[in-house]
C-alpha positions in Angstrom: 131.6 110.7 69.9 129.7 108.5 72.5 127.4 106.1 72.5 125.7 104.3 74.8 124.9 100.9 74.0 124.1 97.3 75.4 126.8 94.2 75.3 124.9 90.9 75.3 127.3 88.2 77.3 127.4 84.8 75.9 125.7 83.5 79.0 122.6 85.9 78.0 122.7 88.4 80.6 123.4 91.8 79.5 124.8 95.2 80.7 125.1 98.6 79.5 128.4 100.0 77.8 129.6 103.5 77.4 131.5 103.3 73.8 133.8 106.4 72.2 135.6 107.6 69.4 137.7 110.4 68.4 137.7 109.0 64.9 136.1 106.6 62.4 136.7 105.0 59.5 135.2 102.8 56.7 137.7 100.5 55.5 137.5 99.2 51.6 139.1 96.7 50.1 139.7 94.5 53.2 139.1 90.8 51.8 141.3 88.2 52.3 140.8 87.0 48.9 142.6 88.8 46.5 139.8 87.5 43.7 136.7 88.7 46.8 138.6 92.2 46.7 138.6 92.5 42.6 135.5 91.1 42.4 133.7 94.0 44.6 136.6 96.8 42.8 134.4 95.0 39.4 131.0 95.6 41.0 132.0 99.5 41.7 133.6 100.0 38.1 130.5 98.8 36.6 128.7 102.0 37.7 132.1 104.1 36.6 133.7 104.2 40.2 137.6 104.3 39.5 139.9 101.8 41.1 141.1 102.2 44.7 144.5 103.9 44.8 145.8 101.5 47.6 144.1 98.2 48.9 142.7 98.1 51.7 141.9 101.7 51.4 140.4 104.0 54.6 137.9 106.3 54.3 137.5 108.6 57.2 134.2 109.9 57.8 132.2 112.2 60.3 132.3 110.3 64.2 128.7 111.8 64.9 127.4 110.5 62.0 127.2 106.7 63.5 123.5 105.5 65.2 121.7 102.4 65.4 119.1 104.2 63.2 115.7 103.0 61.8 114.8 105.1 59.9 118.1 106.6 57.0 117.1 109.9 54.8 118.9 110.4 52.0 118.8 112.3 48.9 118.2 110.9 45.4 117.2 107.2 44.3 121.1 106.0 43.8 122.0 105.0 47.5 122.7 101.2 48.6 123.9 99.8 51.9 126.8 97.7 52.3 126.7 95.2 55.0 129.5 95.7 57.4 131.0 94.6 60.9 131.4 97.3 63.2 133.8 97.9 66.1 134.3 100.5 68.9 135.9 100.7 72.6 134.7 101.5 75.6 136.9 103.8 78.6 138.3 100.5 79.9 139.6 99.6 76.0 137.3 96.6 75.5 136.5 96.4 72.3 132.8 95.4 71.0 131.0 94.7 67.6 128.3 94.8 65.8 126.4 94.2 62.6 126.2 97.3 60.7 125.7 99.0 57.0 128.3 101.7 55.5 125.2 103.1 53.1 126.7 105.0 50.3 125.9 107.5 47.6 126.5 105.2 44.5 126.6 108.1 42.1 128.4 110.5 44.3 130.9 107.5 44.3 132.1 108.2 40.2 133.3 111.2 41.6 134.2 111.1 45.0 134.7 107.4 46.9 135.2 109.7 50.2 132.7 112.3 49.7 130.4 109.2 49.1 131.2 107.5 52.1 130.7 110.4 54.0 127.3 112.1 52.6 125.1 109.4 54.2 124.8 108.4 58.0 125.9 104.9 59.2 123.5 102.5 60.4 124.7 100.1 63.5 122.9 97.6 65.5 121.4 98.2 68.9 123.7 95.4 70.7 126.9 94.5 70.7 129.1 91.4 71.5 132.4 91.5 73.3 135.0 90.6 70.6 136.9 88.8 73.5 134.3 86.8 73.8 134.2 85.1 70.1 137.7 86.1 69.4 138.5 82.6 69.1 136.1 81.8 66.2 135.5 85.0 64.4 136.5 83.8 61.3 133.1 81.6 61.4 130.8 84.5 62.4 128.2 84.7 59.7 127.4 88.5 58.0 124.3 88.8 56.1 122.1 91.6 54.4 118.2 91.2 53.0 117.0 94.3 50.5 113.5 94.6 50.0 113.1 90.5 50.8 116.3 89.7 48.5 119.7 88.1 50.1 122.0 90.6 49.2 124.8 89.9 50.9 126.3 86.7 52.6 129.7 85.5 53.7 131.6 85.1 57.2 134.0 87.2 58.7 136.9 85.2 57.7 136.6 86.6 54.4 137.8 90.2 55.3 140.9 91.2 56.9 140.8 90.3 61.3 140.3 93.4 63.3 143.6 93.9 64.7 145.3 94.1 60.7 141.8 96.4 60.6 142.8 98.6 63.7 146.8 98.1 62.3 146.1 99.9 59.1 143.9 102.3 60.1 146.2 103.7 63.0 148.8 104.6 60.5 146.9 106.3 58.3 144.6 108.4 61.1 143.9 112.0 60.9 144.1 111.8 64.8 147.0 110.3 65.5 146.9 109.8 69.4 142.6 109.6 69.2 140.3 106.4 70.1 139.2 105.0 66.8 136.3 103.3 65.8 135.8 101.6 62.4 133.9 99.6 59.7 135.3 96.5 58.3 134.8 96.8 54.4 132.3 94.6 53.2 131.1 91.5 51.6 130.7 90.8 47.5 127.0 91.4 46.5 124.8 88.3 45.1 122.8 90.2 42.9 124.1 91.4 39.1 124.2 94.9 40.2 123.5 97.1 43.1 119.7 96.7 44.9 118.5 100.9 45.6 115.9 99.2 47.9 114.3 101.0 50.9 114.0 97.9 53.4 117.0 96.4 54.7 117.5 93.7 57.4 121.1 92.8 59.0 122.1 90.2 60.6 125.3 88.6 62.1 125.1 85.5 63.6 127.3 82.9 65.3 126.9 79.9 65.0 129.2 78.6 67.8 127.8 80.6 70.6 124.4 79.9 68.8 122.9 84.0 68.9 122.4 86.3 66.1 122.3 90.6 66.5 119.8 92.0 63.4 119.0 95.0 62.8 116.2 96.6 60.4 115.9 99.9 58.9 114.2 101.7 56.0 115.4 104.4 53.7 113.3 107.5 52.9 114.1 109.2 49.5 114.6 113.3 49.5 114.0 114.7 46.1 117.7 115.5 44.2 117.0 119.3 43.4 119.3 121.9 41.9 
């Protein structure tokens, strides 16, 4: 898979970026917190989703199936997005992020966690940071998701595993062992009492440091769920 985006520098300036992937993966599980990480296993048994067999658990989905979409289709009214970090290289191996939502089949998810993941496409923003360039204070980078005008989601980075443990674990459990990988870094616990099926969702990721935020919008379209 290749994409081509646009890095914005911490001075402002920006410049186009070529990024690839053999591979991809949505990681689960990845908090810090050992109470974060039961907390969201709680949130997923609620709606009869079994727990994980290992923590932090990767779940490999399709490489073309990643855009900085607007617009997400999907089938039935049980869907939700998860807001989500993501990270790819480009030819020279720098490695770039952005804010981003692994949305997932909620029902499909009782059966199959990784036929869930993979049945909906991955939404990603339309610009990226340089991770070198706010390596130094990632853990203070600020993820946040809005569903229909509700905060779903909020929390910094330092509350899920750091990308190289991230890159570490998925590596080692790739279905391409010598390919490029690209991945999603498990999410944050939600706010709400349960899961928002909204159709508006707004991302942002923000750093407070540097003082610049990426967001990213999209809306869902429902398909009917026919036999």
């Amino acid at each position: 898979m290749r994409m081509e985006s646009v890095v914005v520098r911490k001075d402002g300036t920006s410049h186009r970026v070529a990024l690839s992937w053999d591979a991809c993966v949505a990681a689960g599980y990845t908090g810090r917190d050992q109470k974060s990480v039961l907390a969201h296993v709680e949130e997923l048994r609620r709606i009869g989703v079994p727990a994980p067999s290992q923590v932090p658990s990767m779940y490999w989905i399709e490489p073309e199936r990643v855009a900085p979409a607007r617009m997400l289709w999907v089938v039935g009214e049980g869907t939700s997005g998860e807001a989500e970090v993501f990270l790819a290289r480009c030819k020279e191996n720098g490695l770039f992020v952005t804010v981003a939502s692994d949305h997932t089949d909620r029902a499909l998810e009782t059966v199959s966690v990784a036929k869930a993941k993979q049945i909906s496409s991955k939404v990603v923003g339309s610009m990226f940071w340089s991770v070198s360039e706010i390596r130094d204070h990632w853990d203070a980078i600020e993820l946040r998701m809005w569903v229909d005008g509700t905060l779903y989601q909020e929390g910094t980075l330092g509350k899920m595993l750091p990308p190289e443990k991230l890159f570490e674990l998925a590596r080692a459990d790739s279905p391409v062992p010598a390919g490029r990988i690209a991945l999603f870094s498990g999410t944050l616990p939600i706010l709400a009492e349960g899961f928002i099926y909204g159709t508006e969702h707004v991302l942002s990721l923000k750093d407070p440091v540097l003082n610049r935020e990426i967001r990213h919008e999209y809306t869902v379209r429902i398909l009917p769920d026919r036999n």
